[in-house]
N, C-alpha and C positions, 0 to 999 in steps of 0.2 A: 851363274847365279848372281856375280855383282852386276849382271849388264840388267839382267829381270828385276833386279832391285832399282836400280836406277831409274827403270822403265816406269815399273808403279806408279810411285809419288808422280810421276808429271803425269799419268793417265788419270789420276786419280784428284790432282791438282783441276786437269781441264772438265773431269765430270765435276768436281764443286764448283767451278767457274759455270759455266752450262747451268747447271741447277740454279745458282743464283742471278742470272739473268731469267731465268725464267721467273723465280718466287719475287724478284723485285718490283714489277708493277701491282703485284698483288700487295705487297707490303707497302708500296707508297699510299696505294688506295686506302688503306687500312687506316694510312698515319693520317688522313686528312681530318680535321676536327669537325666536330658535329654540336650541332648550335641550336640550342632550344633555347624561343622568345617566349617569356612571360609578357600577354599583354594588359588585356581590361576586358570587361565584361561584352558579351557578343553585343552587337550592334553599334558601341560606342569609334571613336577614333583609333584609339588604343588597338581595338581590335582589328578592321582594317589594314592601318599599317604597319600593325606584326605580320601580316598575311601576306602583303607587299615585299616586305623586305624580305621575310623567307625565301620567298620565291624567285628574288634577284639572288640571292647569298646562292641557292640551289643549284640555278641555271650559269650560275661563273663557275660551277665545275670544280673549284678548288674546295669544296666542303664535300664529307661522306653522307651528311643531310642537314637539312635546315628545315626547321618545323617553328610553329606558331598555336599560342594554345590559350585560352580565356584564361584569366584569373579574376578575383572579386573586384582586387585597387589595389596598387603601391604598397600598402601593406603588409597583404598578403604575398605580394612581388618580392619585397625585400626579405620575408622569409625563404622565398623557395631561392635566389641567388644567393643569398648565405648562406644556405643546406647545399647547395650547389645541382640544385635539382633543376634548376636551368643556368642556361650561359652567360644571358639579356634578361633585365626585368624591364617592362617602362613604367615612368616614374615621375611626377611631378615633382619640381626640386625642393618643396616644402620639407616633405618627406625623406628626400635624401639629407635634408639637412638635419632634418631631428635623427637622422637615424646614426647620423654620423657623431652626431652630440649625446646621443643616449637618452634624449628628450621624447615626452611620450608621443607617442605611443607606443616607442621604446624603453625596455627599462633597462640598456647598458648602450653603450657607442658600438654599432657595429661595422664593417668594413664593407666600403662602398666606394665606388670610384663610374666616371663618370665614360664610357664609352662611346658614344656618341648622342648630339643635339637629336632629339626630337621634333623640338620644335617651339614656339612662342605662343600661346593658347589664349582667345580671349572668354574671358567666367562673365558672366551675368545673368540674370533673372528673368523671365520672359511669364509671360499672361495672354490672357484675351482679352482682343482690344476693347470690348465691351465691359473689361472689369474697371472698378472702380481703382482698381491700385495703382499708385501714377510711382511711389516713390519707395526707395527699402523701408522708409519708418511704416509703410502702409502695411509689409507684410507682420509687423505684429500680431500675434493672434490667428493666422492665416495656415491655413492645410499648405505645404511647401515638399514638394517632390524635390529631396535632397540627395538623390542617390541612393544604391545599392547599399545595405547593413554594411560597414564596413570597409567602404571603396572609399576610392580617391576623391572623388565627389561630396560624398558625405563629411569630409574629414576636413575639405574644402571649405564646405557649408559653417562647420563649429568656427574654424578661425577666424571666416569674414566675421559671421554675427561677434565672436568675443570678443574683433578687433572694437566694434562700436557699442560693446557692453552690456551684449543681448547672451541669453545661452540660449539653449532648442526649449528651454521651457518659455520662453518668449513667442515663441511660434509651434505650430502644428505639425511635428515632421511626420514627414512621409517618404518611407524609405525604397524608392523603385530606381530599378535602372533606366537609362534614358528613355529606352522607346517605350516599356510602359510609363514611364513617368510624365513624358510627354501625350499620351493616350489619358492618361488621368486628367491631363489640365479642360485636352480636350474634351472630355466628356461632365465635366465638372465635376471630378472627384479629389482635385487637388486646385489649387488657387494660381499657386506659381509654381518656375520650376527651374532650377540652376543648371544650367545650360554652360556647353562649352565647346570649342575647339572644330566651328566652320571650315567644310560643311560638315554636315551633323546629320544623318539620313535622319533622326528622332525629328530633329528641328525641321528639316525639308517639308516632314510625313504634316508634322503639329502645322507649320505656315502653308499648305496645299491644303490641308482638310479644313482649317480655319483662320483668323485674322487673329494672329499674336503679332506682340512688342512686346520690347523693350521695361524693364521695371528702372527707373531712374538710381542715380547712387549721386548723391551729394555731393559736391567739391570737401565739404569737411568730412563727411564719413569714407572718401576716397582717403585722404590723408592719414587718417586712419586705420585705414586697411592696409594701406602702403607701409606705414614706420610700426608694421604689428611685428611681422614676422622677417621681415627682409628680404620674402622671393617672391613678391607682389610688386607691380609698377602700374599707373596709371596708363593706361591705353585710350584708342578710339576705336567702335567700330563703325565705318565706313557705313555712310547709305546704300541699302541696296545688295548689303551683306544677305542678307535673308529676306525670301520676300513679304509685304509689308514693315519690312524697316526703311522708314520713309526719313531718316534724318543722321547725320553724324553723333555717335554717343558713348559716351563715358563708360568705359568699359575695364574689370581688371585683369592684365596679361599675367598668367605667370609662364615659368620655362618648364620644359620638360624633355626628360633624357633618357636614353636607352646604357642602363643601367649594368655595371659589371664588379665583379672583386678585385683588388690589388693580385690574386692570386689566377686570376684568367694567366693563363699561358701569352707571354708578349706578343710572340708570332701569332696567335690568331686572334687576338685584339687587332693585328696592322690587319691580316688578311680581312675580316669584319669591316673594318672602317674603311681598306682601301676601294673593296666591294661596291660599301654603299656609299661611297662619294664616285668611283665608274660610272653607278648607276643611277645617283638623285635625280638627275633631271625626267631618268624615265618614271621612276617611283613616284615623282610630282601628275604624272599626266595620271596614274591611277589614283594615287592616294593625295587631292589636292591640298592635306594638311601640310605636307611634305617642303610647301613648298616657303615655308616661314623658314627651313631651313635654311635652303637657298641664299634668303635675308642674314640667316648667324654668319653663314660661311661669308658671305659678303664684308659684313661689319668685322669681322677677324680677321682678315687680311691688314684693316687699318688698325683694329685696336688689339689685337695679341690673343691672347691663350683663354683670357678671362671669359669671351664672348662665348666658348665652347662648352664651360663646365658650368654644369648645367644642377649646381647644388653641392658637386664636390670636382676633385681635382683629375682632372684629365687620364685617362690611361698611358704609360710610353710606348705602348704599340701603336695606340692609337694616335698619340703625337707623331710618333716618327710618319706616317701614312699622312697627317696631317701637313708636316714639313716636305713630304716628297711631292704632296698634289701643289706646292707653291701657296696655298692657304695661311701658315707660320710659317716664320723665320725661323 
């Protein structure tokens, strides 16, 4: 009987040894994290390259899935990341700045940290070249496709006009998302239209089907807009940005970030960002917005941590990924 007792426990020993090689691949699988993007409304950039990077996070095999899903604008984003009903919001850092201040369109500071660059977007106003409107004072009074109720666009729209002292009762809003909004200008149901972040399937559709430009913005009303809110910078956009932009012009950048909590698990904050820096250069050849990133990671190599946070403070999984690609020190 002591020999059969002895025998047991190590028979019994190598059947849970056995069983847990077997249940172990199943339980690694299980533990990989699963990552749902909050982007922008369909058709926009936003939307795009959530689609984009899903698809790279998916295919590196280290996630149990990565999905991508419309939302209205940044506002509605930074609700569902702080319910934790997604993993990623993207986000213009206007937005993550107010939200982190408790400034409205929030009414407390809520908790946000910045996962990785999206990207550097240029905002301006665009017409038909046969209109009469050459400059922002022109669109006083003016039907203005300002985005979706609600979105990032729209929210975009109140700050520049408040920075120069206008509110939306100064102008005629019109509240459509890109590609209707850009169909409206076209067809003469809206004057202008705030535009952003080339290319821009709206924009492409609006300069193939007709002759739009540029709506000018002042050196002083630039100045303006820039020392309003802090995540504004004077930019250019390039001739030949879109077709019929026949000249270099004054355009406003802001930054924008793919959006996370301080309470994102670290390990998939690094695996997220180690992902999508593997794979930017391919995510560039789909989603050409992608590739302003390219420029951040560039400039953070010389100037540090700042170039990355993108309205709030870096993730540390996302640093550590950041210092292992040789990007930070």
């Amino acid at each position: 009987m002591i020999g059969t007792v002895r025998i047991q426990p190590r028979g019994f020993g190598a059947l849970l040894a056995a069983v847990a090689l077997l249940v172990a691949p199943a339980a690694h699988a299980q533990a990989k994290p699963e990552v749902r993007i909050a982007t922008g409304t369909a058709g926009g950039a936003y939307y795009a390259m959530g689609a984009v990077l899903a698809d790279a996070l998916q295919r590196s095999g280290k996630f149990g899935s990565a999905t991508s899903e419309a939302a209205s604008g940044g506002i509605e984003s930074a609700r569902l990341v702080v319910s934790k009903q997604v993993t990623l919001a993207a986000m213009d850092a206007n937005w993550v700045k107010n939200g982190l201040l408790g400034k409205a369109p929030f009414d407390k500071p809520i908790d946000l940290v910045t996962v990785m660059p999206l990207g550097v977007w240029s905002l301006f106003f665009v017409t038909l070249d046969a209109s009469p409107m050459k400059s922002l004072e022109d669109l006083k009074g003016k039907r203005v496709a300002v985005g979706a109720k609600g979105s990032g666009m729209e929210a975009h729209a109140r700050v520049i006009f408040s920075s120069i002292g206008w509110s939306f009762d100064d102008i005629r809003p019109v509240y459509l998302a890109f590609g209707p909004g850009a169909q409206a200008v076209r067809e003469g149901k809206a004057d202008a239209q705030l535009q952003c972040c080339i290319p821009q399937a709206s924009l492409s559709e609006l300069s193939e089907l007709a002759k739009a430009r540029l709506v000018d913005v002042s050196a002083d009303q630039m100045k303006k807009i820039v020392a309003g809110e802090g995540v504004y910078a004077d930019g250019i956009l390039a001739k030949g940005a879109f077709k019929g932009h026949e000249r270099d012009a004054r355009v406003i950048e802001i930054l924008n970030g793919y959006i996370g909590t301080s309470s994102l698990e670290e390990g998939t904050a690094y695996l997220i960002t180690k992902t999508f820096l593997d794979n930017l250069d391919a995510m560039a050849e789909k989603a050409p917005q992608y590739r302003s990133v390219i420029r951040l990671v560039t400039e953070a190599k010389a100037k540090g941590v700042k170039v990355l946070e993108m309205g709030a403070p870096l993730h540390p999984g996302s640093l550590r990924a950041f210092k292992e690609a040789g990007i930070l020190k």
